[in-house]
Backbone bond lengths (Angstrom), bond angles and torsions (degrees), N, CA, C in turn:
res aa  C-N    CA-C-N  psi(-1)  N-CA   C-N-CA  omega(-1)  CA-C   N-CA-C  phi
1 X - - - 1.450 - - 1.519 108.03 -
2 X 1.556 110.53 140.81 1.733 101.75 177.56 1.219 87.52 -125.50
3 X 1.549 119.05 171.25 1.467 134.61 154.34 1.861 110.34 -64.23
4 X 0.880 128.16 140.57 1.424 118.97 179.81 1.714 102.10 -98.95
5 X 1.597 103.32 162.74 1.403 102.00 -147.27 1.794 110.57 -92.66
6 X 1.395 86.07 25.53 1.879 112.05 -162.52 1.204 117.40 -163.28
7 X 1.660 133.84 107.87 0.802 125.56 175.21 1.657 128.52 -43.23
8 X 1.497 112.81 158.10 1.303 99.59 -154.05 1.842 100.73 -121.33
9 X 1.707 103.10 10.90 1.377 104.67 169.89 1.152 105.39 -163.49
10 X 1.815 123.37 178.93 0.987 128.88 -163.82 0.903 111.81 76.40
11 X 1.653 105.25 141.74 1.601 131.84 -154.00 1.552 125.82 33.93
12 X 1.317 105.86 -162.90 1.462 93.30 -177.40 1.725 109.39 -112.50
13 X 1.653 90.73 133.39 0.864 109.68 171.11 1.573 146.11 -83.18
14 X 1.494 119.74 136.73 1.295 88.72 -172.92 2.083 97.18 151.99
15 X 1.612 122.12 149.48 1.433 113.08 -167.99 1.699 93.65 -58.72
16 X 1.321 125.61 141.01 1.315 174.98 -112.60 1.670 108.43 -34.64
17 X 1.479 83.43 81.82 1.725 108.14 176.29 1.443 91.28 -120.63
18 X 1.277 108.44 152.43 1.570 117.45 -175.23 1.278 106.34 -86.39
19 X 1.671 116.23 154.98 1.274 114.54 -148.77 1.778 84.32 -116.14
20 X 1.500 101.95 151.10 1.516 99.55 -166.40 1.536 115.85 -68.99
21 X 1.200 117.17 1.21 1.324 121.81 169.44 1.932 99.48 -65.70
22 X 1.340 123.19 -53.85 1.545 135.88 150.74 1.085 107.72 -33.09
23 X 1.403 124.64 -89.59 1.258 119.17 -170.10 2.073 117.31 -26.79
24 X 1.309 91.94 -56.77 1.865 99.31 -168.86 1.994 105.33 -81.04
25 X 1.222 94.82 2.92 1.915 100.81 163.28 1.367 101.99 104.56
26 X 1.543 129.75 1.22 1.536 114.06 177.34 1.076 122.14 87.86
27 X 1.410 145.57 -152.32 1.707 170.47 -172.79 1.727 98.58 -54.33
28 X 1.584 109.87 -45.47 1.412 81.48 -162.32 1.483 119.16 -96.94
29 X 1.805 109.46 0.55 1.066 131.29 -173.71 1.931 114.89 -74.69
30 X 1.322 80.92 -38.83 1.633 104.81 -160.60 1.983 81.55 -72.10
31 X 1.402 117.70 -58.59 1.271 97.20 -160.28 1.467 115.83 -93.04
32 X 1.516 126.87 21.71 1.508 143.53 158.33 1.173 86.86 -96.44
33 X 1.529 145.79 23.04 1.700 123.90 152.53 1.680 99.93 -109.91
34 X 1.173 117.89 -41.46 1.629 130.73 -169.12 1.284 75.64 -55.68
35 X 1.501 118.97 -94.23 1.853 118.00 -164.41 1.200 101.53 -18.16
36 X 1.082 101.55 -93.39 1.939 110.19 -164.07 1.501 86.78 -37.68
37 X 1.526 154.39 -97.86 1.546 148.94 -149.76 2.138 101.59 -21.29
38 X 1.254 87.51 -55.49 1.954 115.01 -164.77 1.457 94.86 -58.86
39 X 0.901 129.59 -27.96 2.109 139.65 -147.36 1.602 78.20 -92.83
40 X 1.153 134.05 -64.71 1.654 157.10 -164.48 1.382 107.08 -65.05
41 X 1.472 115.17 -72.63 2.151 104.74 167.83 1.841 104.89 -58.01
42 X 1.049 126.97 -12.34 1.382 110.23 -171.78 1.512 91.30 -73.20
43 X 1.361 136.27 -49.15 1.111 104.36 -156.01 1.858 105.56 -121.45
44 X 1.527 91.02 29.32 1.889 99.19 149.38 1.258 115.24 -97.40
45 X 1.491 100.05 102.28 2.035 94.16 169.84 1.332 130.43 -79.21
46 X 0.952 127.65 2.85 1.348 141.25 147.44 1.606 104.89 -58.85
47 X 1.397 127.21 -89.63 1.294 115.16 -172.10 1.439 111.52 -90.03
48 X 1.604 132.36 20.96 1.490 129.41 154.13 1.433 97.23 -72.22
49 X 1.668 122.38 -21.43 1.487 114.16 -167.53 1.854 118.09 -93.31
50 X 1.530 108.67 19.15 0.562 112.79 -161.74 2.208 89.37 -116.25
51 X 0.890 127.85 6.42 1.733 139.76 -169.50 1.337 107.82 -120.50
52 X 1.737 118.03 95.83 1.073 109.14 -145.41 1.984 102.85 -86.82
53 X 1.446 105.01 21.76 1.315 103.89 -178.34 1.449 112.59 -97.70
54 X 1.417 134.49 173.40 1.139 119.25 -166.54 1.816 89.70 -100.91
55 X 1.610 111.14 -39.88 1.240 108.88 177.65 1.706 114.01 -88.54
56 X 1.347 98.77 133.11 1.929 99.64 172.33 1.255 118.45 -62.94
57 X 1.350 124.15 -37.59 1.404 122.03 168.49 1.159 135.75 -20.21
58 X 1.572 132.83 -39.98 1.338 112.26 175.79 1.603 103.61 -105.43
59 X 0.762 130.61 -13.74 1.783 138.45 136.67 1.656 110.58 -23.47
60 X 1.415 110.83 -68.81 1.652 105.21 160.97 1.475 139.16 -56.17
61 X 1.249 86.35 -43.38 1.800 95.77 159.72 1.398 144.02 -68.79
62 X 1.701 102.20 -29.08 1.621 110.51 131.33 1.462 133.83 -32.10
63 X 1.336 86.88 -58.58 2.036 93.85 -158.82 1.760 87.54 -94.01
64 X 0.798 140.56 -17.49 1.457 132.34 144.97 1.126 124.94 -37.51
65 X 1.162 118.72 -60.33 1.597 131.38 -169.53 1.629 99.69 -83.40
66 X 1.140 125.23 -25.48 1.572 148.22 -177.36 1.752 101.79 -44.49
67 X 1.454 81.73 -73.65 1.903 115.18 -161.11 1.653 97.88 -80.50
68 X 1.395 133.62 -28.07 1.289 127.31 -176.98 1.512 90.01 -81.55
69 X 1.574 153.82 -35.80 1.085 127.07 -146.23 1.547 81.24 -105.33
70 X 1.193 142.77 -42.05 1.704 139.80 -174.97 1.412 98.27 -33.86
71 X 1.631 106.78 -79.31 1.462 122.56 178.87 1.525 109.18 -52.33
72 X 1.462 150.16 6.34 1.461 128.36 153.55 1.223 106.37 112.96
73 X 1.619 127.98 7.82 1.210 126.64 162.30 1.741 109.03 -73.51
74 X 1.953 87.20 -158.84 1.827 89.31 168.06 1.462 112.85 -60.03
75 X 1.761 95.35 174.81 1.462 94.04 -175.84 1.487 106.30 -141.95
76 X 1.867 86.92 53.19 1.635 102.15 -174.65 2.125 96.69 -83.00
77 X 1.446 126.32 7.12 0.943 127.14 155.36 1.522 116.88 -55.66
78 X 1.506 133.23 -61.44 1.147 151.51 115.35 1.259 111.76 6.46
79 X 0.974 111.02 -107.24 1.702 119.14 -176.09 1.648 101.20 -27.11
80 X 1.416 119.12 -61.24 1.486 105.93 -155.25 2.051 90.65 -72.09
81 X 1.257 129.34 -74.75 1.287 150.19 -137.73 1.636 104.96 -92.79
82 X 1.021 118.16 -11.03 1.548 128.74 175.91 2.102 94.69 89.68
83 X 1.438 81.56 -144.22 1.388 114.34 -157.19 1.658 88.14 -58.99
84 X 1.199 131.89 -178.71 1.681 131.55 171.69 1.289 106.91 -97.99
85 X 1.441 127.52 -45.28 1.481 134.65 172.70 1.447 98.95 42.61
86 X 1.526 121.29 44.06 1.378 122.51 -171.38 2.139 106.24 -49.39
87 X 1.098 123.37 -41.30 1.321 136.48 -173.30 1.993 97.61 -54.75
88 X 1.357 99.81 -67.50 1.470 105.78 -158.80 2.271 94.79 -67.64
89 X 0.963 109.48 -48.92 1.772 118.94 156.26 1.461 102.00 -11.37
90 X 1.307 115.42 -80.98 1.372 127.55 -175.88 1.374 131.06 -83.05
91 X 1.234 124.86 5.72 1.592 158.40 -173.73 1.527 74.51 -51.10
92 X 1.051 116.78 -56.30 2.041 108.46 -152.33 1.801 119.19 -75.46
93 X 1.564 94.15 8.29 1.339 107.17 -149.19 1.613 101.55 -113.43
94 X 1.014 158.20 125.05 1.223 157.39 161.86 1.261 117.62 -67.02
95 X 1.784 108.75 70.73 1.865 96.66 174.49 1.285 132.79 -108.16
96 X 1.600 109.51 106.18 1.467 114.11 -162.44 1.455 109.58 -92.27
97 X 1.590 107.82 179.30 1.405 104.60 175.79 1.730 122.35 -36.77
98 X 1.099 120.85 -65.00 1.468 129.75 175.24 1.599 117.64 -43.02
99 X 1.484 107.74 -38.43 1.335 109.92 -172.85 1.923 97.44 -72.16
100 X 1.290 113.90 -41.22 1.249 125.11 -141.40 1.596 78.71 -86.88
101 X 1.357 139.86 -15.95 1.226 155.39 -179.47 1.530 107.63 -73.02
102 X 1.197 111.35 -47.38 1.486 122.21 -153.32 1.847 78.46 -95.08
103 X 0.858 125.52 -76.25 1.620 119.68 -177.21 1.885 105.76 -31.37
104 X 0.798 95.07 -62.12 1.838 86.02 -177.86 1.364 103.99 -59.27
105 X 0.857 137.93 -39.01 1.547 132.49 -166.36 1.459 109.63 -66.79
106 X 1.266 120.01 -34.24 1.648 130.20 169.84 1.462 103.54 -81.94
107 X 1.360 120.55 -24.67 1.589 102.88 -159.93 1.541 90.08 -94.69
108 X 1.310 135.66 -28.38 1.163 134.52 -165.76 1.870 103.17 -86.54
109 X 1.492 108.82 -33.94 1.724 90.72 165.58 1.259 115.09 -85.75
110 X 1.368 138.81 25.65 1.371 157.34 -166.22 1.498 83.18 -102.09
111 X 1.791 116.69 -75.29 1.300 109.20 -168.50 1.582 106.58 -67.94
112 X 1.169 137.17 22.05 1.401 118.37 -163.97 1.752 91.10 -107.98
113 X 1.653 85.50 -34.50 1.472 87.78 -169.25 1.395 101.62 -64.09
114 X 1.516 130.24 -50.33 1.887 135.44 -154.24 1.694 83.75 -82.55
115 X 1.462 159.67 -13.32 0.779 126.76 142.86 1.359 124.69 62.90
116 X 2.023 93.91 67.30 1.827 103.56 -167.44 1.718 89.87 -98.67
117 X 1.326 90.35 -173.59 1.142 113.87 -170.54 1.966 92.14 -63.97
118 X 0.851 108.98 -176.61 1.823 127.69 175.53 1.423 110.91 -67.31
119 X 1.607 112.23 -86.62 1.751 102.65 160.96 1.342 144.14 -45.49
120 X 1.342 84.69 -6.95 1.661 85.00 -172.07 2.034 90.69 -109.93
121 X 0.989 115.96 -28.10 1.772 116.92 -178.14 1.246 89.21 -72.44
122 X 1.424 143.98 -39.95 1.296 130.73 -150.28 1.763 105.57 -86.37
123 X 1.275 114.62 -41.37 1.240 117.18 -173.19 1.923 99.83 -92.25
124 X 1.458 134.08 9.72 1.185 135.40 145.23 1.266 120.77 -62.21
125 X 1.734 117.58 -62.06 1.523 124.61 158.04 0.947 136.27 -51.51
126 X 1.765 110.43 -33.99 1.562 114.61 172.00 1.372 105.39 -51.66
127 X 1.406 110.96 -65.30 1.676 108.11 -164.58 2.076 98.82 -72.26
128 X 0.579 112.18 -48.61 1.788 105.31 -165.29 2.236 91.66 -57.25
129 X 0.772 115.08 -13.42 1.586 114.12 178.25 1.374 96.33 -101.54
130 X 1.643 156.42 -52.06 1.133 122.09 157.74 1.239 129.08 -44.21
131 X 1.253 124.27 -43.56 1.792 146.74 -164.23 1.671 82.82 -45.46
132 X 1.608 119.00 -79.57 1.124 136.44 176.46 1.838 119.42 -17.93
133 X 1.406 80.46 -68.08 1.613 79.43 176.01 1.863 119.01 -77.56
134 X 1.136 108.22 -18.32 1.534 103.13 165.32 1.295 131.86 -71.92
135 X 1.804 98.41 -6.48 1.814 98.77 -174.41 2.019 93.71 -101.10
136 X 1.016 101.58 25.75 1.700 99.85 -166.51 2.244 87.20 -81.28
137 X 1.383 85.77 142.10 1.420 92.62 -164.03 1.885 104.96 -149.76
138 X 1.312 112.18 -15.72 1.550 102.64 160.80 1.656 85.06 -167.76
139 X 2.039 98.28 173.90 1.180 123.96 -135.09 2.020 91.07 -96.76
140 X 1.050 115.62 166.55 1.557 116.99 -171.91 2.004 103.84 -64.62
């Protein structure tokens, strides 16, 4: 199973319907969620210990560029880093239930905080709560 490289619902679809990267406001939305997400692992040491950089910064700028090209923005995610291969990415990483626990729990008051509209929050969580459970890769 992969994540596909485009969401596969929500809103309307169709040539020049706004792409939910649009819909949820674009550039400045996507990276007032990373902050607020980044603000939250900084001070879980359990899963801050899991970022093998000392600074979060290019960690945010990843999953920035990540979530703007999924949702229908640029796809300078792509362009710079290749394909997402989010699974084989994290191969080195041990993310078990708890970890994959502790990540939603920041990423989901991330969206509570940026505070989109309804359709557009619902199909943010939908996919960032599969995403989660698809990177699950060993047992607690």
């Amino acid at each position: 199973m992969t994540i596909p490289l485009r969401p596969s619902s929500g809103g309307d679809v169709g040539p020049g319907a706004p792409s939910a990267y649009d819909r949820m406001g674009g550039h400045d939305t996507f990276v007032r969620l990373v902050a607020a997400f980044y603000r939250g692992v900084a001070s879980d040491e359990p899963l801050r210990g899991l970022y093998p950089e000392e600074d979060l910064g290019p960690a945010a700028g990843r999953l920035t560029m990540f979530l703007e090209q999924y949702f229908g923005g640029p796809n300078t995610y792509s362009e710079q880093r290749g394909h997402p291969r989010l699974r084989m990415r994290h191969a080195g990483f041990a993310v078990t239930p708890t970890q994959r626990d502790r990540w939603l729990k920041h990423m989901l008051a991330a969206c509570d905080e940026i505070a989109l509209p309804e359709a557009e929050d619902t199909e943010l969580r939908s996919y960032l709560t599969y995403a989660a459970t698809f990177m699950l890769n060993a047992k607690d």
